[in-house]
SELUMDO-709125 format. One record per residue (C-alpha): residue number from 1; x, y, z. Coordinates in Angstrom, 1 decimal. Layout:
N
REC   i     xx     yy     zz
REC NUM      X      Y      Z
...
END
This chain:
304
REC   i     xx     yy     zz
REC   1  -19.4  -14.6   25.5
REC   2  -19.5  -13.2   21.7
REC   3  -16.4  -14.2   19.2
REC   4  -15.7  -10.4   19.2
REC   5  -15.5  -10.6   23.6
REC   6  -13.2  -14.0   23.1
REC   7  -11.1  -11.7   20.6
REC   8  -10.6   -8.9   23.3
REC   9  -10.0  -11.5   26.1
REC  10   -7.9  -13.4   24.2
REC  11   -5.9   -9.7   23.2
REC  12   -5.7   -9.4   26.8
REC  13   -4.2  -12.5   27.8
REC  14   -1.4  -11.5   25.6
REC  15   -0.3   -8.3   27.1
REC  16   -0.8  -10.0   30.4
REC  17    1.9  -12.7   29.4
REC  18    3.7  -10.2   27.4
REC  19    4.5   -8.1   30.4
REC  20    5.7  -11.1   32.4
REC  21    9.4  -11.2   31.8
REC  22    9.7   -7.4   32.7
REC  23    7.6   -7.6   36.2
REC  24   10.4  -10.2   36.6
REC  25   13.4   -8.3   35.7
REC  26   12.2   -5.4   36.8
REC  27   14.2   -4.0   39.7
REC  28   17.3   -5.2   38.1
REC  29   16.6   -3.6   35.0
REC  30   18.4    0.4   34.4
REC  31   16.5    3.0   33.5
REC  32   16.7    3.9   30.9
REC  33   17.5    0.6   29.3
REC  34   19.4   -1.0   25.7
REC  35   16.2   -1.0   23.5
REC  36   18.7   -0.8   19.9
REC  37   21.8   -2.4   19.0
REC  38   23.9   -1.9   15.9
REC  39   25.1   -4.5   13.6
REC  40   28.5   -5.3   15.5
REC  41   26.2   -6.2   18.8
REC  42   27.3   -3.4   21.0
REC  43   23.9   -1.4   21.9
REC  44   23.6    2.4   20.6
REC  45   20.2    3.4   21.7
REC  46   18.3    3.7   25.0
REC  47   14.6    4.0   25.9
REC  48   12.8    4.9   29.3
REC  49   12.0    1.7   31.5
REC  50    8.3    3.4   31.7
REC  51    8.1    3.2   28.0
REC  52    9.1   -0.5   27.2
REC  53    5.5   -1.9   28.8
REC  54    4.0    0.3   26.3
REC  55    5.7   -0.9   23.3
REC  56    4.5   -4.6   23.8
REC  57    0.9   -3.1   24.7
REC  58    1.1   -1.1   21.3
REC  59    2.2   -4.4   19.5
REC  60   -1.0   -6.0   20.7
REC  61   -3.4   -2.8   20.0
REC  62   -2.2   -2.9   16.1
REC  63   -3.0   -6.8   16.1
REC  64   -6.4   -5.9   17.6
REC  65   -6.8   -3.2   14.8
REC  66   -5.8   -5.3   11.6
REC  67   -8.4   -8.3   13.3
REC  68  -11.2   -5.9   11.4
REC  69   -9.7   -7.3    8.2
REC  70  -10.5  -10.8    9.2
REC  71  -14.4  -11.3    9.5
REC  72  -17.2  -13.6    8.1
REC  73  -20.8  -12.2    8.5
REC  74  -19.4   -9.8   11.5
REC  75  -17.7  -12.3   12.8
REC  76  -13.7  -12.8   13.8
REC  77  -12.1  -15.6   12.5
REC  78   -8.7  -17.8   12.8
REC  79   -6.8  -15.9   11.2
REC  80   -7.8  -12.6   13.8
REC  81   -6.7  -14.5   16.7
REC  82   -3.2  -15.6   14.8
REC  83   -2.8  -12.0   14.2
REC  84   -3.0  -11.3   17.8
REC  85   -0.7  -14.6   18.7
REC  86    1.7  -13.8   16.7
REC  87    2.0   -9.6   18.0
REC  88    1.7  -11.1   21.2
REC  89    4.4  -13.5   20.5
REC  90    6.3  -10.8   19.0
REC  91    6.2   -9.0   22.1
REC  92    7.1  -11.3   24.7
REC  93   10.0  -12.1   22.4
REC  94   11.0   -9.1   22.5
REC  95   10.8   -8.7   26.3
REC  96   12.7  -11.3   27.2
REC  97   15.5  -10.5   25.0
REC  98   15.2   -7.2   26.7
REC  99   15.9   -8.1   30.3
REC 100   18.1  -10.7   29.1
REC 101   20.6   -8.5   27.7
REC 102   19.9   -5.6   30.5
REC 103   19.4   -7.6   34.0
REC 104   22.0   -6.5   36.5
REC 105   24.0   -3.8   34.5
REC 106   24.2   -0.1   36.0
REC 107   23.8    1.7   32.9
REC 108   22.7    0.7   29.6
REC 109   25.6    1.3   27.7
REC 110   26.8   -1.9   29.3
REC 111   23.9   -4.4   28.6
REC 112   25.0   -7.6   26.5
REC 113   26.1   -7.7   22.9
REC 114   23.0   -8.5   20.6
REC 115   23.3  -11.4   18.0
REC 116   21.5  -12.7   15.5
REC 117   20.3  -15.7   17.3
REC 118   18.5  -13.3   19.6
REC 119   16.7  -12.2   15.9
REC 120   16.3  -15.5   15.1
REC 121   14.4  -16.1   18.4
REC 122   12.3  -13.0   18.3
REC 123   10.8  -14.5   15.3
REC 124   10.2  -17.7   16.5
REC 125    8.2  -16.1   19.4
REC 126    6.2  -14.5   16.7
REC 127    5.8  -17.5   14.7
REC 128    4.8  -19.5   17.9
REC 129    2.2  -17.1   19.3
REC 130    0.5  -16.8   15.4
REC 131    0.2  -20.7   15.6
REC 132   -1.3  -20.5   18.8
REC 133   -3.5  -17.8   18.3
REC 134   -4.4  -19.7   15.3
REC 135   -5.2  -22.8   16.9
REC 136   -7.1  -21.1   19.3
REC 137   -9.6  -19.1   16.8
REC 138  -10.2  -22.4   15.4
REC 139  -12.0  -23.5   18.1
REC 140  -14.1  -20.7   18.2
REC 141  -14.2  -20.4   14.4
REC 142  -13.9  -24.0   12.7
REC 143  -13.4  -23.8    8.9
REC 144  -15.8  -23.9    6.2
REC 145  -16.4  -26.2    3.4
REC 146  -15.0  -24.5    0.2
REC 147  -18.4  -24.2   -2.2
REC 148  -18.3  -25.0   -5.4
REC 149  -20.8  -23.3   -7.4
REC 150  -22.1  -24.0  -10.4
REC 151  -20.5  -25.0  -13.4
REC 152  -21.9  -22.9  -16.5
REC 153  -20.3  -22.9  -20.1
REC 154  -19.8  -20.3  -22.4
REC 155  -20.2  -21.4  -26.5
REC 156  -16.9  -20.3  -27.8
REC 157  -17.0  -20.3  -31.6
REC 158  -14.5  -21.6  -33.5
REC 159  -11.8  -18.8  -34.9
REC 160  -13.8  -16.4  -31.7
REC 161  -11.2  -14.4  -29.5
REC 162  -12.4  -13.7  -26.6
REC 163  -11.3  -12.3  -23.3
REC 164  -12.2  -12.0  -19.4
REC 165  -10.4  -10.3  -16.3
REC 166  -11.3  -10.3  -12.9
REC 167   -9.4   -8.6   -9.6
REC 168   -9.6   -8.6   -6.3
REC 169   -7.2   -6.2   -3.8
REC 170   -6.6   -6.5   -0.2
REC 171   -5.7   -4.2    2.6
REC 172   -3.8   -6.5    4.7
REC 173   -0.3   -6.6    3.3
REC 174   -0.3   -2.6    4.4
REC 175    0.3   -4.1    7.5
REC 176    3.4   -6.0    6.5
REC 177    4.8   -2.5    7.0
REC 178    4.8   -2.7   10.5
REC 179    7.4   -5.1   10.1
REC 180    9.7   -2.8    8.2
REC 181    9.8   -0.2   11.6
REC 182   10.8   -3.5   13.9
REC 183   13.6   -4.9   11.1
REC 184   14.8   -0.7   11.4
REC 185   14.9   -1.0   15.1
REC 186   16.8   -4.6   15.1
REC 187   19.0   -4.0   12.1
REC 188   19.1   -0.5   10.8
REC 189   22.5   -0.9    8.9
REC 190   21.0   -3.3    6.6
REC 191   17.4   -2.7    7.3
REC 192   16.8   -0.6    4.5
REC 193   17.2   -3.8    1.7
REC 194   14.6   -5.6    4.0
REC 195   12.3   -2.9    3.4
REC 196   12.7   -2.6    0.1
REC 197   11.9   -6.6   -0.3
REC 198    8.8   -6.0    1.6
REC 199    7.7   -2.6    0.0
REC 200    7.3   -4.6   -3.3
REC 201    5.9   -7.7   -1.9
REC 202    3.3   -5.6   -0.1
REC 203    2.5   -3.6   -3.9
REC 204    2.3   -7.1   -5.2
REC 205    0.0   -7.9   -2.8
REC 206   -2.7   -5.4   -2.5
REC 207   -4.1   -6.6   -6.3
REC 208   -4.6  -10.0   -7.9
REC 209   -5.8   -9.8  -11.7
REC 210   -6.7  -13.2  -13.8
REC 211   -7.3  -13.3  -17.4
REC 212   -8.9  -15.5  -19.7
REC 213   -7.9  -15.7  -22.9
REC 214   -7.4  -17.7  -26.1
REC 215   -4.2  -18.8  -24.3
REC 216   -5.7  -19.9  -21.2
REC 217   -5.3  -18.3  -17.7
REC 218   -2.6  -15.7  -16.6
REC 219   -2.2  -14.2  -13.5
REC 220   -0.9  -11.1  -12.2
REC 221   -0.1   -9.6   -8.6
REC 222    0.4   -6.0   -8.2
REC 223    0.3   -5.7  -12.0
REC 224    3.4   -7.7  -12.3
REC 225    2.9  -11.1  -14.3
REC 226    3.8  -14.0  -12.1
REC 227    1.9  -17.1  -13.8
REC 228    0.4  -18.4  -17.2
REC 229   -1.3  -21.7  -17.2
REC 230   -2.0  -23.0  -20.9
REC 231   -5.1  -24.0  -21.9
REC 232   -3.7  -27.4  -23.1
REC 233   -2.5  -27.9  -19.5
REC 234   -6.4  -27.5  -18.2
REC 235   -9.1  -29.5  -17.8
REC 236  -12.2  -27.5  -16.6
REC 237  -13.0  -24.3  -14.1
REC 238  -15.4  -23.5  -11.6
REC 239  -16.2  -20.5   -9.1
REC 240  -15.6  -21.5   -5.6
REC 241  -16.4  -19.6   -2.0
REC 242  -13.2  -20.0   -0.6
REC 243  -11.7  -20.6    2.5
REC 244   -8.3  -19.6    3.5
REC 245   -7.2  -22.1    6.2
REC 246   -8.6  -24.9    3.7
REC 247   -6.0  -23.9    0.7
REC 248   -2.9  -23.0    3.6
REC 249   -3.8  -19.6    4.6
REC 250   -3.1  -16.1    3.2
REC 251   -0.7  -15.4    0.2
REC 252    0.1  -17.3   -2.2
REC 253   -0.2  -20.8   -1.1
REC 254    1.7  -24.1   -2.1
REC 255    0.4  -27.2   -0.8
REC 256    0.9  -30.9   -2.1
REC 257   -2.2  -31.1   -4.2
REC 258   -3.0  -27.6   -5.0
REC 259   -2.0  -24.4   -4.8
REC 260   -3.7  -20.6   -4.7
REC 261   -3.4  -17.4   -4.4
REC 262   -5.7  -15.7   -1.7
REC 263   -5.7  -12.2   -0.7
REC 264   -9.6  -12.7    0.5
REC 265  -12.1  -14.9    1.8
REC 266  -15.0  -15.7   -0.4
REC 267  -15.4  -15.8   -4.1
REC 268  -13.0  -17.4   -6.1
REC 269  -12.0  -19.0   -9.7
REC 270  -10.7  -23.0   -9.4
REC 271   -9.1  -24.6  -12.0
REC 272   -8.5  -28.6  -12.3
REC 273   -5.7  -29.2  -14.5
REC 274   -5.1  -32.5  -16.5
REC 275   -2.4  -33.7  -14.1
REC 276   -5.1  -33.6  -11.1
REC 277   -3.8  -30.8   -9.8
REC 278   -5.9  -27.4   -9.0
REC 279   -4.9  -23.7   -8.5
REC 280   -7.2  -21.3   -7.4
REC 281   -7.2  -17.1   -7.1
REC 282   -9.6  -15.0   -5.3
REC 283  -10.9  -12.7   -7.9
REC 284  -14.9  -11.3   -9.0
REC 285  -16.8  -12.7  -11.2
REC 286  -15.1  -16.0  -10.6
REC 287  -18.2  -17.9  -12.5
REC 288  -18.0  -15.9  -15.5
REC 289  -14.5  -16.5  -15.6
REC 290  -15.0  -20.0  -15.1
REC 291  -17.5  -20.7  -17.8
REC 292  -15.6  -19.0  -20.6
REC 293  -12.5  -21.2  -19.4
REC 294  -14.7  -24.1  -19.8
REC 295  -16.2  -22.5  -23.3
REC 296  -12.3  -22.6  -24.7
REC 297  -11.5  -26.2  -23.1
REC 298  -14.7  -27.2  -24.8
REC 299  -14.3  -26.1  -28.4
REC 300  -10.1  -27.6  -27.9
REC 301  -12.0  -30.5  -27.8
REC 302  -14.2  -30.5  -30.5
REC 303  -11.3  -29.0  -32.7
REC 304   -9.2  -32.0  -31.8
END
């Protein structure tokens, strides 16, 4: 079987357990049922039993969709069977805190008072199934050595300015607002505040922008500058083929001995800094980048 048949079987397997807790709960389920609850508990909204299934099987269709986002060389990785996981996860969640709050009431208006510790489990589901779904793409997909390529130097002359940018933008943190239209359904009253949060994480998101300079390196999501790195603080720069998993995933990543900022697989600008620490940023031209980094670093030296 391909990755891409492993991908739909695996989407499968998660409606399949997905549905579970309603076949259960079914026939002590109203119709229509509490799918919306305001912020003192008490539901306000109703959907069709016929409908619910639906919901959890859309869930899994827009993980199956945004899995196009998260190839190498037409292949799915990891991270597209997280996505999948975690909708799944999301989903069953979701179900179960369904027919929990509506098994064995006559109407809907008299299903159980929602709290936020159903919320809080909701997104544990979600977490749980990514993790999964992560661990099982791994199997199919294991990671890649992160390449270092080479390791040029640009002659910087002494008094020179000199200049470089490079960008990279994303599509995927659209999708963070999907989340936006569940936080609405959960938690309308203060929902709109989420949003907001997530409307200008997603903006920051969708661009990356590095620039070399006299200075050193600064970097910018979403146009917004969110880190400068002096070049006294640096001690040399290469271009990279990264690998998401190997740096912590998607985002900005912090992990004990390095940290990046990855909106993309592939090319990418690394920089070692005196302390032993490296940062990287998925950007183009990454080597050109690199080299006049090393250029600058070089001529500090020289100039003492």
């Amino acid at each position: 079987m391909s990755k891409w048949g492993r991908l739909l079987a695996w989407a499968g397997l998660m409606v399949v357990i997905g549905l579970i807790p309603l076949a259960i709960g079914w026939g002590d389920l109203p119709d229509p049922v509490a799918t919306h609850w305001g912020l003192g508990g008490a539901p306000d909204g109703s959907t069709s039993l016929a409908f619910v299934p639906l919901i959890h099987v859309g869930l899994v269709a827009l993980g199956l969709l945004t899995t196009s986002l998260f190839r190498v060389e037409g292949e799915p990785t990891a991270e597209a069977f997280a996505m999948l996981g975690l909708m799944g996860g999301l989903g069953l969640a979701l179900n179960i805190t369904l027919v929990q709050l509506n098994r064995g009431v006559e109407v809907w208006t008299e299903a159980g008072e929602f709290s936020f510790w159903y919320l809080g489990a909701v997104l544990v589901g979600a977490f749980v199934g990514g993790a999964i779904g992560f661990s099982v793409g791994r199997h199919w997909h294991p990671v890649r050595e992160t390449k270092a390529g080479a390791v040029p130097v640009v002659d910087v002359a002494i008094g020179e300015r000199v200049s470089w940018v490079g960008r990279a933008t994303a599509k995927w943190p659209l999708f963070m607002l999907g989340g936006v239209a569940i936080i609405f359904v959960l938690i309308p009253e203060t929902g709109r505040w989420i949003a907001i949060l997530l409307l200008i994480l997603t903006v920051m998101f969708l661009q990356v922008e590095a620039n070399v300079n006299n200075d050193g390196l600064r970097i910018r999501l979403g146009g917004i500058p969110v880190k400068k790195y002096p070049l006294s603080t640096i001690k040399s720069a290469q271009a990279i083929d990264l690998e998401p998993a190997a740096w912590g995933g998607w985002g900005w990543r912090i992990v004990p001995d390095r940290s990046a900022i990855v909106l993309r697989r592939g090319e990418a600008l690394e920089v070692v800094f005196l302390s032993g620490r490296r940062f990287a940023v998925t950007v183009d031209d990454a080597a050109t980048g690199a080299a006049l980094l090393n250029g600058l670093v070089a001529r500090s030296v020289r100039e003492g």
